[in-house]
C-alpha positions, 0 to 999 in steps of 0.5 A: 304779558311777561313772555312779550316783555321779556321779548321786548327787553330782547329786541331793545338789547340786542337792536338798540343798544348797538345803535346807542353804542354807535351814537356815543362813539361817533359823538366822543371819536369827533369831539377833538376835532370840533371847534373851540370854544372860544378863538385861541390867542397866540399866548393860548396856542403857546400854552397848549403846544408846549403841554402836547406837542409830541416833539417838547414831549420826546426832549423831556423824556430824553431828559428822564431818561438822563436822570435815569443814567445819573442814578444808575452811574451813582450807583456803581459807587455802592456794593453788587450783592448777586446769588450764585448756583451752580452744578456739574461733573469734574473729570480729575478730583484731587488725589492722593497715591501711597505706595507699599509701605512696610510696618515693623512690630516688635515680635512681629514679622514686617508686614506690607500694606499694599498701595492704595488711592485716595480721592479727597472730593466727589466727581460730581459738585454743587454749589449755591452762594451769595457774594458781595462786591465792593469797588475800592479804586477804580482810577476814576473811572466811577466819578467819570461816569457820574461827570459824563451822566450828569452832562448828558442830564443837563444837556437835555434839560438844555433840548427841551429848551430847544425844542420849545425855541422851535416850536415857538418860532413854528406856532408864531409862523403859523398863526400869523399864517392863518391870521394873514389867510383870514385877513385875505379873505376879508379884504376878498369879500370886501373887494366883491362888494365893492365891484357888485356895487360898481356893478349895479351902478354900471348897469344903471349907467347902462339902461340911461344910455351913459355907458356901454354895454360891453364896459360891464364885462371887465367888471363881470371879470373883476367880479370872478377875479374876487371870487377866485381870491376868495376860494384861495383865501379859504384853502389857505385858511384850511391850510393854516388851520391844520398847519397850525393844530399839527405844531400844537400836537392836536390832530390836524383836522382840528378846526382852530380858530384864532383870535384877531391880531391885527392890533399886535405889534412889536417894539420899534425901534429895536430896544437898545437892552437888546444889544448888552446882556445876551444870554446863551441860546440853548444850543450854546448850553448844550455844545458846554454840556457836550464838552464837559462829557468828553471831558469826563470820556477822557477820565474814563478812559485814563481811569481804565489803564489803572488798576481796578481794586475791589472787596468780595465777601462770598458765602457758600452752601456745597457739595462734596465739603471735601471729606475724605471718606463720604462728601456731605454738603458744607457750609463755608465763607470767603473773603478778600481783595481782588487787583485786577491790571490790564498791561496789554491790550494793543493800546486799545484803552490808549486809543479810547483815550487818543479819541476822548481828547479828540472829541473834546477838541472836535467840541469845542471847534463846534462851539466856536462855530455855533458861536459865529453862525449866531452872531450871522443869525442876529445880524441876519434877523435884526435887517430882516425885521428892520426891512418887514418893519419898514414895509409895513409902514410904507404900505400903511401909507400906501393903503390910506393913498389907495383908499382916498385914490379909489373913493375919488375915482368911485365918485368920479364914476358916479358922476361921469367925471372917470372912466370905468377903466380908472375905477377898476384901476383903483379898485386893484391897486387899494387891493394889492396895497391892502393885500401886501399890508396884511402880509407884511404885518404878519412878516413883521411878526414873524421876523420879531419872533426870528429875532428873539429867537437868535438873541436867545430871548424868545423863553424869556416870559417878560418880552418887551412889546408896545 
């Protein structure tokens, strides 16, 4: 018994467990691309975007990275301790020659001491030290850089800004998309049903002898006409989907379902607040913080012309200790200021200078530009959301027109009083005005978010809606 159990517990190891394994992995590898729970609201979306999309994520660790060049300007203000080691071979020592001398004892006949030649170090030397720098006066070039990092700091906090603005604008786009896609598909089934009924009562009409055979074929084509209607309807709705979980940083192939929003609408008329107080839009922000780096570019550059002083404190562990008869190793410690002044260069730190200047001026012709092309893009997405607006009323009207003109040439039908041709007539005109409504709402949602956009409101949480 025990020899086929433990067979069995072989054949279950090395059979099943792989087939678990695989199982396990299939269910966990697909489960980002299951459908949601619940359909997303745009409010929803927004809130996973902002958290995944790759392109906010990026700004904000181009912004960690600026915290990272703040500390390290800050950190030039503060002393450089480095450790030193170091060996080789000198050629010439310092040496010392004496020539013959003569000495004279009293009693004593003069005597000569041949020339000798003494060298005070060793060819061969070592040395292992410590030393200390401190910046006394850099001409500005520290507070410069700390300017210039701080900027550059800001500035991205401004591009995460930024980079939400965009993506908001591009979910907004896309989910009214997608909603749009839905709402096409829906005004396709419902059309089908109301040819395949006209359909049915036309055959009726047919076998009582009251209408041709031949009149059921351009309602057969109406028939087809839908069901095309409804495949493009479906591939657009696969698009949106994939469009729309893309932007959100999901996986493209996320199934997403959104939540109905065919009762949203924006505020109309435009409120007037809308006119007074305009805040900075972020690229405004950002051309500022721009500026005000070149302007710190400038003092880096100034400060590199001056004189650059500084402390060095440095203690020593050697060899030879400069002993005149057998070098041992020593100890020994240097300290002192150090003036550095460079006085030529090909006005190479004067051209640096000449192109600061010329940034900063560059700069600030880019903010007043900026500037213009906002006030265009307000005027532009204001007219623009005050024509989408207008058309949605107007097919709303148009709708409601077309829906009374096709149940009265339906009923029309029914009793002989319209011909099958006024009745397809009426049928395609309810479902191109119901069609263009569908698409106007969503160009009306689009332009609202185009215009809070350009008026530099869309990061504002408390947007004015009906």
């Amino acid at each position: 018994m025990k020899k086929i159990w433990y067979f069995n517990q072989r054949r279950f190891f090395y059979e099943w467990v792989p087939v678990l394994m695989t199982i396990f992995f299939i269910i966990f590898s697909f489960q980002p691309v299951m459908a949601a729970d619940a359909p997303l609201t745009l409010s929803e979306c927004l809130s996973i975007a902002f958290k995944k999309n790759l392109d906010i994520d990026q700004a904000k660790k181009g912004r960690k990275e600026a915290s990272f060049r703040v500390k390290q300007a800050h950190a030039r203000n503060y002393p450089e301790v480095g450790i030193n080691a170091g060996a080789g071979y000198i050629s010439e020592m310092n040496q010392i020659e004496f020539g013959d001398m003569s000495v004279k004892a009293p009693g004593l006949p003069p005597m000569t001491i041949p020339a000798r030649h003494i060298e005070t170090g060793d060819h061969e030397n070592a040395d292992l030290s410590v030393a200390l720098t401190q910046p006394v006066y850099t001409g500005g070039m520290i507070e410069g850089g700390i300017k210039a990092a701080q900027a550059n700091m800001d500035g991205w906090a401004y591009q995460v800004a930024l980079a939400k603005s965009e993506i908001r604008i591009q979910i907004i786009t896309a989910f009214y998309q997608l909603a749009n896609a839905i709402e096409s598909k829906r005004i396709a089934l419902a059309s089908r049903d109301q040819i395949e009924s006209h359909l049915k009562d036309a055959r009726n009409l047919t076998q009582q002898g009251m209408m041709l055979k031949s009149d059921l074929l351009p309602i057969d084509i109406r028939r087809l006409d839908t069901e095309l209607m409804i495949v493009k309807a479906e591939n657009a709705i696969s698009r949106g989907q994939a469009a729309l979980a893309e932007r959100m940083g999901l996986s493209p192939d996320t199934k997403i379902e959104i939540a109905d929003a065919r009762n949203d609408s924006p505020p109309w008329p435009i409120p007037d607040e809308f006119a007074s107080n305009i805040p900075l839009r972020p690229e405004q922000q950002i051309i500022r913080k721009q500026i005000d780096a070149a302007s710190a570019e400038i003092d880096i550059a100034k400060g590199a012309q001056l004189p650059q002083i500084g402390l060095e404190v440095s203690g020593h562990y050697g060899w030879p200790g400069f002993v005149a008869t057998e070098p041992q190793w020593d100890t020994w410690w240097q300290a002192g200021m150090n003036v550095s002044w460079n006085i030529f260069d090909m006005e190479r730190r004067k051209n640096e200078e000449h192109a600061a200047y010329v940034k900063k001026e560059r700069l600030k012709q880019a903010k007043a530009s900026i500037a213009n092309k906002i006030i265009l893009d307000q005027i532009n997405t204001r007219l623009a959301y005050t024509e989408a607006y207008h058309k949605m009323l107007i097919n709303r009207e148009k709708v409601e027109s077309a829906r009374e003109n096709y149940f009265t040439k339906e009923n029309n039908f029914k009793v002989g009083m319209a011909s099958n041709t006024d009745y397809l007539d009426a049928h395609t005109e309810l479902m191109n005005a119901q069609s263009e409504l569908s698409m106007t709402s969503a160009q009306v949602q689009i332009a609202w978010a185009d215009f809070l956009k350009a008026m530099g409101r869309d990061q504002d949480k408390k947007e004015i809606t009906r």
